[in-house]
PDB file of the backbone (N, CA, C, O) and the ligand in Angstrom, with CONECT records:
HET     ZN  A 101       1
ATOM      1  N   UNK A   1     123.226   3.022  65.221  1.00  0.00           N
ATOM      2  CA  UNK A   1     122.848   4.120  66.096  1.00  0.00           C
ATOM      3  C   UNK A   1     123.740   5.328  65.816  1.00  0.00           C
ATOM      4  O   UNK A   1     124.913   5.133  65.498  1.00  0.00           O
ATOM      5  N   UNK A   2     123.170   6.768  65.933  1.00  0.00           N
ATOM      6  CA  UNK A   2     123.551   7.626  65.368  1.00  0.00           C
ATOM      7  C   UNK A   2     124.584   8.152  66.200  1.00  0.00           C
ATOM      8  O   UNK A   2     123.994   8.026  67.273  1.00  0.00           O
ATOM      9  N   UNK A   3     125.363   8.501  66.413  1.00  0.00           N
ATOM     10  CA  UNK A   3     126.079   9.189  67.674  1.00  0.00           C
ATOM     11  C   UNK A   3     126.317  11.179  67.169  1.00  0.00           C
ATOM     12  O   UNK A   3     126.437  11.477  65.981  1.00  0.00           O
ATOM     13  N   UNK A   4     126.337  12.041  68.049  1.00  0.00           N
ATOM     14  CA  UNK A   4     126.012  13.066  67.983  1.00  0.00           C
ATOM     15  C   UNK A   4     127.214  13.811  68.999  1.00  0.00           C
ATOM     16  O   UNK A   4     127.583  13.502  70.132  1.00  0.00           O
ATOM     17  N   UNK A   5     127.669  14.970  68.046  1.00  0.00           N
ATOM     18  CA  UNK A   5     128.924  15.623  68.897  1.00  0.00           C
ATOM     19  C   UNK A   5     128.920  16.859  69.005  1.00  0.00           C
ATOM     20  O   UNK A   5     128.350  17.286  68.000  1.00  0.00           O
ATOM     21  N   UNK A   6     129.260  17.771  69.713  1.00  0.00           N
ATOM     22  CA  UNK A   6     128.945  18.787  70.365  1.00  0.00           C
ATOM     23  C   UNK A   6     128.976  20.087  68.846  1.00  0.00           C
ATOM     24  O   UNK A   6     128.357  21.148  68.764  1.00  0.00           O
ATOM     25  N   UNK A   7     130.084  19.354  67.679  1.00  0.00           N
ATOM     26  CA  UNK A   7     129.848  20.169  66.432  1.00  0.00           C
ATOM     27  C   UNK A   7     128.338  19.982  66.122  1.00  0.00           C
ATOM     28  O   UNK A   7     127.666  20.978  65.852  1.00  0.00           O
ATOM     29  N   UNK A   8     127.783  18.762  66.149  1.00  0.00           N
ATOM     30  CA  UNK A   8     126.309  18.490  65.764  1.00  0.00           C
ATOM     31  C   UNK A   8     125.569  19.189  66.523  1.00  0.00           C
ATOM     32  O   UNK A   8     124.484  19.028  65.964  1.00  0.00           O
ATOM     33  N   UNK A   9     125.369  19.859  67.408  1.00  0.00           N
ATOM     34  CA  UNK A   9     124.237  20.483  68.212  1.00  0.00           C
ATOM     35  C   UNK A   9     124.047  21.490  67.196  1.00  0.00           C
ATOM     36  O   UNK A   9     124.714  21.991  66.291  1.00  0.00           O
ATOM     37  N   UNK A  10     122.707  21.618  67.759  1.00  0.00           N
ATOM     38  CA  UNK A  10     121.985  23.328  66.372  1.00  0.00           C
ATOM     39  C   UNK A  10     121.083  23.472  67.478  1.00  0.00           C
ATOM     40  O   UNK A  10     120.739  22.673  68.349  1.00  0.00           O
ATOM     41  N   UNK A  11     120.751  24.767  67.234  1.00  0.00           N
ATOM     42  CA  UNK A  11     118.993  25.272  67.643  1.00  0.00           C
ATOM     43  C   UNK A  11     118.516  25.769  66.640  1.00  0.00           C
ATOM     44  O   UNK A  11     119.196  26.398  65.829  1.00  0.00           O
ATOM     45  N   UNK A  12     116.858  25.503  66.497  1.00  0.00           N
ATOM     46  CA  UNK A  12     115.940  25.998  65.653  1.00  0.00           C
ATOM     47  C   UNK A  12     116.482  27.306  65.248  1.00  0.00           C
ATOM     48  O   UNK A  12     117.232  27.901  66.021  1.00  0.00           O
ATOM     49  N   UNK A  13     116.110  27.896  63.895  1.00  0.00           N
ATOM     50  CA  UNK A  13     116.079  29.397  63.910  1.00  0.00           C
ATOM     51  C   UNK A  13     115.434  30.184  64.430  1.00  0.00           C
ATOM     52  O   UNK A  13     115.422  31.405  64.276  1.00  0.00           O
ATOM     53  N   UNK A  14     114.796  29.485  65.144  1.00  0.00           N
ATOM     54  CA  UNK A  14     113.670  31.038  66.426  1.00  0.00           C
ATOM     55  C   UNK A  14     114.805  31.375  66.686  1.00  0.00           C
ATOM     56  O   UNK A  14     114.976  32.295  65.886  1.00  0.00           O
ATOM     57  N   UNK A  15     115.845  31.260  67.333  1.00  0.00           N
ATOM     58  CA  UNK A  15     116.855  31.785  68.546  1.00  0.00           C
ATOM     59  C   UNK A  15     117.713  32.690  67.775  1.00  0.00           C
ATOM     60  O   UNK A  15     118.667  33.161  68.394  1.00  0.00           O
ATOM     61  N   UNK A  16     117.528  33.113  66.228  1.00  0.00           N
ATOM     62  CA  UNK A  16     117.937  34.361  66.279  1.00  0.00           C
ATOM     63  C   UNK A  16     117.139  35.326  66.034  1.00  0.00           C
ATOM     64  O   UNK A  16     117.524  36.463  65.761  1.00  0.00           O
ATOM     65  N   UNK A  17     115.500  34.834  66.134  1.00  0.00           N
ATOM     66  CA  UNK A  17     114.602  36.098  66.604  1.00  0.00           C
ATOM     67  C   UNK A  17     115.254  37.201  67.338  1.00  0.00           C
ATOM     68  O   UNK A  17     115.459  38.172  66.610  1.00  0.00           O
ATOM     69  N   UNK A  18     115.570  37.318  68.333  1.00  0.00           N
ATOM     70  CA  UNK A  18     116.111  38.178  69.749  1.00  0.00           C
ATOM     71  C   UNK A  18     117.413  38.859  68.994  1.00  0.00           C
ATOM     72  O   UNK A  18     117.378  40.086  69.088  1.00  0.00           O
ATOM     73  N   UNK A  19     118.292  38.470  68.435  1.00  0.00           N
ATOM     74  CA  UNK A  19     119.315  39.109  68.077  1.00  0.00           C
ATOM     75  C   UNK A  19     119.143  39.921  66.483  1.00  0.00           C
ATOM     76  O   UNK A  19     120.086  40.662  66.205  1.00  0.00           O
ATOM     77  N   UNK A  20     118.171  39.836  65.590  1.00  0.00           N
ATOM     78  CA  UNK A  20     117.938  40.050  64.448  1.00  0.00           C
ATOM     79  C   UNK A  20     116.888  41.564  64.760  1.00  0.00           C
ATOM     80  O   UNK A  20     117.121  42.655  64.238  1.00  0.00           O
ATOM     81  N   UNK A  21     115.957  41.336  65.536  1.00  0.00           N
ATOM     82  CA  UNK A  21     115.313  42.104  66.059  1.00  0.00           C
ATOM     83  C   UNK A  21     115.888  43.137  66.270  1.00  0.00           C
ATOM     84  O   UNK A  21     115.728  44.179  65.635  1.00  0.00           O
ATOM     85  N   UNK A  22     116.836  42.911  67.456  1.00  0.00           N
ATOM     86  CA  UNK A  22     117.871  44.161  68.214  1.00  0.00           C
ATOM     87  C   UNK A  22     118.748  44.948  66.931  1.00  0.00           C
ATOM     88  O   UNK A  22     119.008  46.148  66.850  1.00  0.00           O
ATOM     89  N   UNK A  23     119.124  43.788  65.917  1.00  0.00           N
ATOM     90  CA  UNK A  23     119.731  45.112  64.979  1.00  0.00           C
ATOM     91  C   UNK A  23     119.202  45.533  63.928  1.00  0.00           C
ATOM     92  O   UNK A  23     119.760  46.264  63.111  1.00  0.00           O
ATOM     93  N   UNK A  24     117.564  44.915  63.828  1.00  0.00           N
ATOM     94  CA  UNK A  24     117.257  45.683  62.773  1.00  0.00           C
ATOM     95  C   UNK A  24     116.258  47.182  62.830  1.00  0.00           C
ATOM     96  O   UNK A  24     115.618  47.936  62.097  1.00  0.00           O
ATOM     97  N   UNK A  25     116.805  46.895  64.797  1.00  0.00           N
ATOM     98  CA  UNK A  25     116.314  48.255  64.913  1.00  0.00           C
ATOM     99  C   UNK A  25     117.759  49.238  65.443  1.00  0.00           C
ATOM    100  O   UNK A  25     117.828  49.952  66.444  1.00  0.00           O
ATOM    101  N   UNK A  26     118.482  49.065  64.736  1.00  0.00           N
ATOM    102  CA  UNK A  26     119.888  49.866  65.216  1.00  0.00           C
ATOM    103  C   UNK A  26     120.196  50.809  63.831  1.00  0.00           C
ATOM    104  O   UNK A  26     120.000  50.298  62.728  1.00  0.00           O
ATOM    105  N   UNK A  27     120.522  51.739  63.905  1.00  0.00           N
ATOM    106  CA  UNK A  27     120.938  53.062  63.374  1.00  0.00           C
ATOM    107  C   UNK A  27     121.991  52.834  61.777  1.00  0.00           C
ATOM    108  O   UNK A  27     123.198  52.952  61.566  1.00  0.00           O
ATOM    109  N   UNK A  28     120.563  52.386  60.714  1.00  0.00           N
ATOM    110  CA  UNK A  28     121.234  51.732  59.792  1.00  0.00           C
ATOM    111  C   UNK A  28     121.538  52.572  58.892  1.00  0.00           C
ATOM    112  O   UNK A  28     121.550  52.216  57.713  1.00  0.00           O
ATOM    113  N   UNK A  29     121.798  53.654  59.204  1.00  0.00           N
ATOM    114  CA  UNK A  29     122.534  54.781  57.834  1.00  0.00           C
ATOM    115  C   UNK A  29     123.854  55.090  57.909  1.00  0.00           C
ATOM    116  O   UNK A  29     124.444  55.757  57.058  1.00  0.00           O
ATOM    117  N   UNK A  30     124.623  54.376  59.447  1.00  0.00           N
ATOM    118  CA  UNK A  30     125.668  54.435  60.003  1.00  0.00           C
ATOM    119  C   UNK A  30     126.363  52.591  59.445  1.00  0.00           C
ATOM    120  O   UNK A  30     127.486  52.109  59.593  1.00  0.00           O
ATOM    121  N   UNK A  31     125.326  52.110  58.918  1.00  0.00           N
ATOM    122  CA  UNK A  31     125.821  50.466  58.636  1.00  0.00           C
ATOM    123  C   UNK A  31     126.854  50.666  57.551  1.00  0.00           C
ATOM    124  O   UNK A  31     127.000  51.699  56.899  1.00  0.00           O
ATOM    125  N   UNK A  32     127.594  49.483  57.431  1.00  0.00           N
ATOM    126  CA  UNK A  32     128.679  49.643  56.130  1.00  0.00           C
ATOM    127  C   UNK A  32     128.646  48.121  56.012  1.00  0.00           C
ATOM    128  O   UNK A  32     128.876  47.301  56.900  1.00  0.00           O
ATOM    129  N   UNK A  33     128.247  47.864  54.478  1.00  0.00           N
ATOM    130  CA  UNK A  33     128.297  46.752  53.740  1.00  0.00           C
ATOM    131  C   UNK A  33     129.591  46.681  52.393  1.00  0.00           C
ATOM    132  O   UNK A  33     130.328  47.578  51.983  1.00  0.00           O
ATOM    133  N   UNK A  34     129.496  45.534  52.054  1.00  0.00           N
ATOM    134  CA  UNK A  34     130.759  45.476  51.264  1.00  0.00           C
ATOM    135  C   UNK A  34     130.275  44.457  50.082  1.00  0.00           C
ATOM    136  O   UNK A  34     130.091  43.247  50.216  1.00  0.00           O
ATOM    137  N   UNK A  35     130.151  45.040  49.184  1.00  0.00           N
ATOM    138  CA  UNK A  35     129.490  45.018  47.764  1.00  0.00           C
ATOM    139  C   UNK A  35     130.069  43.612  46.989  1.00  0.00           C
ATOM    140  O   UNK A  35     131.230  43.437  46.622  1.00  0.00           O
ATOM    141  N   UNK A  36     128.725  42.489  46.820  1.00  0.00           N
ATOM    142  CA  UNK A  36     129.304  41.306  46.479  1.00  0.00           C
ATOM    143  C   UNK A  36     129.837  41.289  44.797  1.00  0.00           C
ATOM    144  O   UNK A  36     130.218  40.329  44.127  1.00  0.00           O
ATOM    145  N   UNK A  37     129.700  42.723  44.427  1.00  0.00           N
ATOM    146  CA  UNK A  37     130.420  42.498  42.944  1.00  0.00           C
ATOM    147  C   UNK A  37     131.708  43.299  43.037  1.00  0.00           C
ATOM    148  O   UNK A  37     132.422  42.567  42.351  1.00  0.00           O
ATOM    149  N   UNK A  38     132.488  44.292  43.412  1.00  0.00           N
ATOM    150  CA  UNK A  38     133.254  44.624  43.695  1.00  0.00           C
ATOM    151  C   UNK A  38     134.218  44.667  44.937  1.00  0.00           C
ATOM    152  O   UNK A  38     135.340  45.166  44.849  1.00  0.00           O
ATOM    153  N   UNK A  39     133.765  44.163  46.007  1.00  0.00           N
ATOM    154  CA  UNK A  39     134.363  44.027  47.135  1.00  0.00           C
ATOM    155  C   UNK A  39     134.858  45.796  47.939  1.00  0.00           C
ATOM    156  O   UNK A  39     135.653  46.029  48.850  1.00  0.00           O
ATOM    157  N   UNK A  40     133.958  46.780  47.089  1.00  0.00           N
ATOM    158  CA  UNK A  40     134.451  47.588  48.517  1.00  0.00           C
ATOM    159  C   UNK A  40     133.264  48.052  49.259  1.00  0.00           C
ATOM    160  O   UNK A  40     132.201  48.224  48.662  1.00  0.00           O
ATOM    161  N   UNK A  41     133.376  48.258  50.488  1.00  0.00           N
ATOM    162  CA  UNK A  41     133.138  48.933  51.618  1.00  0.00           C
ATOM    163  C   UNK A  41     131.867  50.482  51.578  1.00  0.00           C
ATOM    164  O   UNK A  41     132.012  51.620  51.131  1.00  0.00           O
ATOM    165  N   UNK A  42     131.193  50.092  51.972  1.00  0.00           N
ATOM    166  CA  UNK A  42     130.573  51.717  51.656  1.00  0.00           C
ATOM    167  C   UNK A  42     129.471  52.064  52.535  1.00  0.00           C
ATOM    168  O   UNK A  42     128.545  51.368  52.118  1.00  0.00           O
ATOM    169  N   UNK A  43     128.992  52.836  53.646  1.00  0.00           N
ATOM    170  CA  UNK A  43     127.822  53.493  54.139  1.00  0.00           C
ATOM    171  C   UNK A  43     126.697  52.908  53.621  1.00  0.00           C
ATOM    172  O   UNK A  43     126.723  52.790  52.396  1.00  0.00           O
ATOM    173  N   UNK A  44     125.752  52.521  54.160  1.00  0.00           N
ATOM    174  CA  UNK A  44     124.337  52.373  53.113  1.00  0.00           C
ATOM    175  C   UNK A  44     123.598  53.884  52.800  1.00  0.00           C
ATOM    176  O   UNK A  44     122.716  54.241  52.019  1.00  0.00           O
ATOM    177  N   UNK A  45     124.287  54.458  53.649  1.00  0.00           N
ATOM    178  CA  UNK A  45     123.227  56.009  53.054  1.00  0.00           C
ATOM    179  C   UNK A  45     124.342  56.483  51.890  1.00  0.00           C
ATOM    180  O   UNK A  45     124.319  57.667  51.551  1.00  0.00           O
ATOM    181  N   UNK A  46     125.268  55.623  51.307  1.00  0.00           N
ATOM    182  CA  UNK A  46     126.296  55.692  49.942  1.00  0.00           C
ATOM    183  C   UNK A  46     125.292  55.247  49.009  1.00  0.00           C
ATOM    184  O   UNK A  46     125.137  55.885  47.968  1.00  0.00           O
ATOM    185  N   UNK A  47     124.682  54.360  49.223  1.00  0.00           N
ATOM    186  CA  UNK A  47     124.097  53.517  48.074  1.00  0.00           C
ATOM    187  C   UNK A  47     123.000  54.448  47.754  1.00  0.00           C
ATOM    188  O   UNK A  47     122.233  55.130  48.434  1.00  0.00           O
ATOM    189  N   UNK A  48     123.322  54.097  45.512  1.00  0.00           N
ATOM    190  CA  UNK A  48     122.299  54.515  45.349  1.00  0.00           C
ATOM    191  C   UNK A  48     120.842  53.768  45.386  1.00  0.00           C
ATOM    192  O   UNK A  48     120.806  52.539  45.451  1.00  0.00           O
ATOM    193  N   UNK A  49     119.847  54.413  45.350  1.00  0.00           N
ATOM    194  CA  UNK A  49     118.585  54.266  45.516  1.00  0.00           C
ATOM    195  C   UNK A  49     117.311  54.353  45.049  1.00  0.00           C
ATOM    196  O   UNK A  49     116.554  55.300  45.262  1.00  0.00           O
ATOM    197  N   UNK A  50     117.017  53.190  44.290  1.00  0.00           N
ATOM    198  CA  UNK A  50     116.265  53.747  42.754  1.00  0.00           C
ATOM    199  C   UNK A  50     114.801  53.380  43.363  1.00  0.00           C
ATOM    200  O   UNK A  50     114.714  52.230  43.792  1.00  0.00           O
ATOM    201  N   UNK A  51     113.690  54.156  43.457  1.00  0.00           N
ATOM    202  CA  UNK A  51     112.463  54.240  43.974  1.00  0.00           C
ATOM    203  C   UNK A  51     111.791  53.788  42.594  1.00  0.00           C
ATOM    204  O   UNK A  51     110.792  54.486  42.770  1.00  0.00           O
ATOM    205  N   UNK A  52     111.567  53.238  41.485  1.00  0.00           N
ATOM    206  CA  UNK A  52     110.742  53.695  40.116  1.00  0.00           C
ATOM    207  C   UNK A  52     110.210  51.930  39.975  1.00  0.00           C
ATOM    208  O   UNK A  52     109.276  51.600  39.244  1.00  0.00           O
ATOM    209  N   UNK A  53     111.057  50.886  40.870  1.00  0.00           N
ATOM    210  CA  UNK A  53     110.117  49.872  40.754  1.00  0.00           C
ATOM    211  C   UNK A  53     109.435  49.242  41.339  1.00  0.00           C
ATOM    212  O   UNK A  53     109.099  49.873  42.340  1.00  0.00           O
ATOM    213  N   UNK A  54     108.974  48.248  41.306  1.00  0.00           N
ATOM    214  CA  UNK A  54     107.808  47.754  42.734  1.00  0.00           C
ATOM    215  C   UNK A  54     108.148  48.229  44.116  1.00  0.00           C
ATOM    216  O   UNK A  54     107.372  48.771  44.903  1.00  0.00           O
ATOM    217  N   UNK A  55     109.281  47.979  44.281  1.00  0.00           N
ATOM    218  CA  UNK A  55     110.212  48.793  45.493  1.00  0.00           C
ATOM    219  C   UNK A  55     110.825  48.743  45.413  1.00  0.00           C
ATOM    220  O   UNK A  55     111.140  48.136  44.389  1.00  0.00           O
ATOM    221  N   UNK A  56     112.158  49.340  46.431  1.00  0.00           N
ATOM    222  CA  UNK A  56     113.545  49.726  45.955  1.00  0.00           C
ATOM    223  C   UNK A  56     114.549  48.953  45.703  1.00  0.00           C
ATOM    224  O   UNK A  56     114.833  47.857  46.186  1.00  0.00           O
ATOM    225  N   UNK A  57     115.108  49.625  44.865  1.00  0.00           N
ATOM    226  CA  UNK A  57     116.447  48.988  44.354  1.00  0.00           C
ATOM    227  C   UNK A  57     117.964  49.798  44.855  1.00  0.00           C
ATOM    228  O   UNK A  57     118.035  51.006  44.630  1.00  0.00           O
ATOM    229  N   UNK A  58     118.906  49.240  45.393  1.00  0.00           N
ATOM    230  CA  UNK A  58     120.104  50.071  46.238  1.00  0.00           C
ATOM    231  C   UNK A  58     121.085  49.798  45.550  1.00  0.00           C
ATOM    232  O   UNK A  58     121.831  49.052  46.184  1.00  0.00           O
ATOM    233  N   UNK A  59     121.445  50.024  44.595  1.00  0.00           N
ATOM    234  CA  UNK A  59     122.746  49.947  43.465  1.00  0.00           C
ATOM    235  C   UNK A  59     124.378  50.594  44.666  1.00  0.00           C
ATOM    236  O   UNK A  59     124.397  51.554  45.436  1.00  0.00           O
ATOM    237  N   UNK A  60     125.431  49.654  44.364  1.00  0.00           N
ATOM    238  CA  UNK A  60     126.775  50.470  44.702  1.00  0.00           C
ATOM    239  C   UNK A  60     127.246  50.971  44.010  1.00  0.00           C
ATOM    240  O   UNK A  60     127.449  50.697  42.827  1.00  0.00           O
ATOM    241  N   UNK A  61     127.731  52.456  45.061  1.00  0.00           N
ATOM    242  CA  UNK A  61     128.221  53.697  44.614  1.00  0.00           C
ATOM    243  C   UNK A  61     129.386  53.378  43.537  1.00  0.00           C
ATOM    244  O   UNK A  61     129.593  54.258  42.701  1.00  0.00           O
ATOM    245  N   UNK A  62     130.139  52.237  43.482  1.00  0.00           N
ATOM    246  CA  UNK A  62     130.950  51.674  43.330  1.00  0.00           C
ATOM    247  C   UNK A  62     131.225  51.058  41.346  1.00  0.00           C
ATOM    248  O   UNK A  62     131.898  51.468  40.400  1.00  0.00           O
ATOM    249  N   UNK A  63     130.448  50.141  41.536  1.00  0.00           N
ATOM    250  CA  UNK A  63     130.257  49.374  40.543  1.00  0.00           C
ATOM    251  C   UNK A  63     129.256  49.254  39.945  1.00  0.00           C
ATOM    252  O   UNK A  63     129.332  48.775  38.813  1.00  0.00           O
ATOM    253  N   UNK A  64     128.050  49.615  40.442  1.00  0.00           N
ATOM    254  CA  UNK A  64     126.665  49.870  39.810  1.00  0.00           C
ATOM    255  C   UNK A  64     126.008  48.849  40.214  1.00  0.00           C
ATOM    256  O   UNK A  64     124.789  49.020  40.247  1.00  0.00           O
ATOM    257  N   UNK A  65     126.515  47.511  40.638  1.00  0.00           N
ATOM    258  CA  UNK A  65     125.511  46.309  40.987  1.00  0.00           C
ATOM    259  C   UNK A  65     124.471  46.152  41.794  1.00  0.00           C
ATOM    260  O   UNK A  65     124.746  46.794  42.809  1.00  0.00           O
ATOM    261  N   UNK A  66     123.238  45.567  41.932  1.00  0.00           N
ATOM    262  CA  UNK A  66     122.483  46.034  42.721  1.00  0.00           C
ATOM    263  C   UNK A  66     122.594  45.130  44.296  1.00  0.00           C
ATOM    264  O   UNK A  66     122.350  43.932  44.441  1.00  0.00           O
ATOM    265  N   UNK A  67     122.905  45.820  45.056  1.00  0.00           N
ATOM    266  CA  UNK A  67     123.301  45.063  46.130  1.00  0.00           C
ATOM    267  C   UNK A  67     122.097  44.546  47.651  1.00  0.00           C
ATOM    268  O   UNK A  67     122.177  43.824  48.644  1.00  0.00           O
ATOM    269  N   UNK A  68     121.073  45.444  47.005  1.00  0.00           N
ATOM    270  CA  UNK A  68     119.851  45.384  47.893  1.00  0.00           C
ATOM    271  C   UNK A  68     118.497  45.553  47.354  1.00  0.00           C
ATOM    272  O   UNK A  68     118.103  46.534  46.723  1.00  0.00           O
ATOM    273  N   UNK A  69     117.865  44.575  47.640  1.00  0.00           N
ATOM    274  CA  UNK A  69     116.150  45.129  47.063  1.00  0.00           C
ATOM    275  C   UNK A  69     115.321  44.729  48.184  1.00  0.00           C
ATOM    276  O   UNK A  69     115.418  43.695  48.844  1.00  0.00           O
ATOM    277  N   UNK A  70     114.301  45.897  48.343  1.00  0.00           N
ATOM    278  CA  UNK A  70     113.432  45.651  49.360  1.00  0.00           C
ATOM    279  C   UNK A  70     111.901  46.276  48.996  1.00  0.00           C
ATOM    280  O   UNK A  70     111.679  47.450  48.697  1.00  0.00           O
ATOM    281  N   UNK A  71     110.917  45.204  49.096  1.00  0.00           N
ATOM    282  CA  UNK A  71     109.610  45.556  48.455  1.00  0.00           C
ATOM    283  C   UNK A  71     108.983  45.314  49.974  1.00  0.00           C
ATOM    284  O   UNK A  71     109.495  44.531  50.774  1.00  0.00           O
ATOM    285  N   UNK A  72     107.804  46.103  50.249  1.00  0.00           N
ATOM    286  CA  UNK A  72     106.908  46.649  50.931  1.00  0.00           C
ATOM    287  C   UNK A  72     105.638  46.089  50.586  1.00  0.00           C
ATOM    288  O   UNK A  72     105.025  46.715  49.721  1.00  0.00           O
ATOM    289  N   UNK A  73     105.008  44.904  51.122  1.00  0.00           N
ATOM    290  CA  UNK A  73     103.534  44.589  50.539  1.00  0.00           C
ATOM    291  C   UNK A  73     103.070  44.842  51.904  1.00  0.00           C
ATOM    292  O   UNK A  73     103.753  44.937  52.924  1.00  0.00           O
ATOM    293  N   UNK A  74     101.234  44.976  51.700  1.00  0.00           N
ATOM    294  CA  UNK A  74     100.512  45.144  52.813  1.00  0.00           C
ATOM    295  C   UNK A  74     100.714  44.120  54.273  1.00  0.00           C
ATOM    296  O   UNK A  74     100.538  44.451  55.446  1.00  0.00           O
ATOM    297  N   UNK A  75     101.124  42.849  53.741  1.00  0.00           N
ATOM    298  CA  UNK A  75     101.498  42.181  54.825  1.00  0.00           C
ATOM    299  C   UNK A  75     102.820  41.681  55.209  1.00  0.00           C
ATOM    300  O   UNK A  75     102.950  41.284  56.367  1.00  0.00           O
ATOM    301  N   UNK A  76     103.807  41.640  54.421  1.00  0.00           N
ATOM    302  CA  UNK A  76     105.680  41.652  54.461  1.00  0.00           C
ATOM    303  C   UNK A  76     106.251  42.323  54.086  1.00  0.00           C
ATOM    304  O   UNK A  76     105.718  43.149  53.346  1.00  0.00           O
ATOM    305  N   UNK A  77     107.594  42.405  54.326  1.00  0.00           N
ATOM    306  CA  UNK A  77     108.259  42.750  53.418  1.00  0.00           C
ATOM    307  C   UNK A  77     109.186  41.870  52.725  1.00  0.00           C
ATOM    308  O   UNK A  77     109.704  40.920  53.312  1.00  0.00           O
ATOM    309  N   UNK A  78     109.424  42.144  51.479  1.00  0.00           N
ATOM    310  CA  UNK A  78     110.904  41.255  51.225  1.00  0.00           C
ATOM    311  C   UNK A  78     112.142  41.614  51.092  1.00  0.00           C
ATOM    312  O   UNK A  78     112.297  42.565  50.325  1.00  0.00           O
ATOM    313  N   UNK A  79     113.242  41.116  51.650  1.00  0.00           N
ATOM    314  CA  UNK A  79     114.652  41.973  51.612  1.00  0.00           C
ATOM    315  C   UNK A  79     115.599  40.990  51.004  1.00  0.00           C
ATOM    316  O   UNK A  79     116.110  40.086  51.666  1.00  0.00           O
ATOM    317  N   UNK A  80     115.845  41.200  49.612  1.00  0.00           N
ATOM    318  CA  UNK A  80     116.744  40.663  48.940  1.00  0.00           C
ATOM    319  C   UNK A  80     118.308  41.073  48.940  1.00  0.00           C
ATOM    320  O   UNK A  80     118.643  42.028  48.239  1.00  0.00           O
ATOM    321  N   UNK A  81     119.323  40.347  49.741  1.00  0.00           N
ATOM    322  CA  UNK A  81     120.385  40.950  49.952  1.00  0.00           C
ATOM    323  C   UNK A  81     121.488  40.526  49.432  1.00  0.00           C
ATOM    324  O   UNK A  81     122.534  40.526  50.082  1.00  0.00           O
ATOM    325  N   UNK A  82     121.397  40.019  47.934  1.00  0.00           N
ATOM    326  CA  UNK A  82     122.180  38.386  47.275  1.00  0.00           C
ATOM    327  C   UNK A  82     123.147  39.376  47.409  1.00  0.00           C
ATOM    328  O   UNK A  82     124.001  39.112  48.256  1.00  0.00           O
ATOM    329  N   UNK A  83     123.338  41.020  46.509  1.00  0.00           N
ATOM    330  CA  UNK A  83     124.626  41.566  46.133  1.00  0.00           C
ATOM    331  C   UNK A  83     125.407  41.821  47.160  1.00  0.00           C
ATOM    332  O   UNK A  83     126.518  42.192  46.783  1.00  0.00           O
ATOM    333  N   UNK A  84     125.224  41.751  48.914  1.00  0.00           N
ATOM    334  CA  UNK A  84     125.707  41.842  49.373  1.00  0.00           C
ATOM    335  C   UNK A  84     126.633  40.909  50.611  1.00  0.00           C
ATOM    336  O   UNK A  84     126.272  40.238  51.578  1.00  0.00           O
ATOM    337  N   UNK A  85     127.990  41.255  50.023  1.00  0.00           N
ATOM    338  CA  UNK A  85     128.760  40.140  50.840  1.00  0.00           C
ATOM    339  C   UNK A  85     128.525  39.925  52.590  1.00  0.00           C
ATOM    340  O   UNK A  85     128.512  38.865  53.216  1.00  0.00           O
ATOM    341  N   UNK A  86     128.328  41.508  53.162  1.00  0.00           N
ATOM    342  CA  UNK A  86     128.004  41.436  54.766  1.00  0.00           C
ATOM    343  C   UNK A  86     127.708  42.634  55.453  1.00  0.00           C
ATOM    344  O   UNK A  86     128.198  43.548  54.790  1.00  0.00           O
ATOM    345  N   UNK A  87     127.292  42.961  56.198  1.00  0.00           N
ATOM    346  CA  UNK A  87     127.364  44.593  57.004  1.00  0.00           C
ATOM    347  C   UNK A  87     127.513  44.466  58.209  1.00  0.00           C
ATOM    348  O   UNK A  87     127.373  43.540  59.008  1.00  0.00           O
ATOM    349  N   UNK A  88     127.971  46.047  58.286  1.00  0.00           N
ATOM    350  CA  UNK A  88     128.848  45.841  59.674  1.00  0.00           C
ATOM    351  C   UNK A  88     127.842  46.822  60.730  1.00  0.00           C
ATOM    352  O   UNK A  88     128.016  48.018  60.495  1.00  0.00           O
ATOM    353  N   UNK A  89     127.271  46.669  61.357  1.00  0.00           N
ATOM    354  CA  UNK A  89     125.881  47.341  61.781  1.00  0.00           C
ATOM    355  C   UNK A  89     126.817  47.753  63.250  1.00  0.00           C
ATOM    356  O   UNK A  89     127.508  46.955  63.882  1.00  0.00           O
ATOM    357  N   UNK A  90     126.614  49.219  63.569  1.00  0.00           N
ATOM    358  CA  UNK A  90     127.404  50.067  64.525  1.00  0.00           C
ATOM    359  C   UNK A  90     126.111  49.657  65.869  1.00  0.00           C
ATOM    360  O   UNK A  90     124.948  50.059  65.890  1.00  0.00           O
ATOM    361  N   UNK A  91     126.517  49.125  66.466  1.00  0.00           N
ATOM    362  CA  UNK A  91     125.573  48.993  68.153  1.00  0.00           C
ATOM    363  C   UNK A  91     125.974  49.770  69.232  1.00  0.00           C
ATOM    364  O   UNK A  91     127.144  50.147  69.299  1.00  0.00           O
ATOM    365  N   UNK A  92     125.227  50.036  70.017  1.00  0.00           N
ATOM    366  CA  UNK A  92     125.396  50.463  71.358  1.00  0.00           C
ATOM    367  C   UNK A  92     126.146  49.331  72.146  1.00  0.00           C
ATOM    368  O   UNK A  92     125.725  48.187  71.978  1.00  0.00           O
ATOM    369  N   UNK A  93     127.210  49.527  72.985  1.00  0.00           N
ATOM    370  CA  UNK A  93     128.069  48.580  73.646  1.00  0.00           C
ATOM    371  C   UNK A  93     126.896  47.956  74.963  1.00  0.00           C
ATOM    372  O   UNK A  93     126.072  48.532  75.673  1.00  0.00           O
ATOM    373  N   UNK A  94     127.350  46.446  74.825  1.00  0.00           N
ATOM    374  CA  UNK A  94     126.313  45.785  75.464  1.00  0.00           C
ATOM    375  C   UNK A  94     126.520  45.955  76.715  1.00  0.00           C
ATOM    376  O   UNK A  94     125.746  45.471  77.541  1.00  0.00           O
TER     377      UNK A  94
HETATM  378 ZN    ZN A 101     130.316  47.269  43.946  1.00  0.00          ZN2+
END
């Protein structure tokens, strides 16, 4: 019999519906991510921003790596965020 400890508890990933939501509608030109090939710090309205392929590509100001891609189809989108280590997304105090 399995026994189960309070480290073992999870909830489904619905439950960060509600919190993913709230910041991906928060004021993201003020966000600062930190570039998984060089490790520095930078604005996303820093990054460059190459419009010329299926959809965009967000290279750092930094090192040139591409740290974001995000394509636009009629029914998703996709947001590829491998180059980036994390962002720090500025909120309104709760
Ligand atoms: Zn970089």
């Amino acid at each position: 019999m399995e026994s189960t400890t309070p480290q073992d508890a999870y909830q489904d990933g619905n439950m960060l519906a509600g919190p993913l939501s709230e910041i991906f509608l928060a004021e993201m030109t003020r966000t600062v991510g930190t570039c998984a090939g060089c490790r520095t710090s930078h604005m996303l309205a820093q990054l460059r921003v190459y419009g010329h392929a299926p959809g965009f590509v967000a290279r750092c100001p930094a090192c040139g790596i591409v740290n974001m891609r995000l394509v636009r189809g009629p029914t998703d989108v996709w947001l590829d965020m491998t180059g980036t280590l994390n962002l720090r997304i500025p909120m309104r105090e709760a």
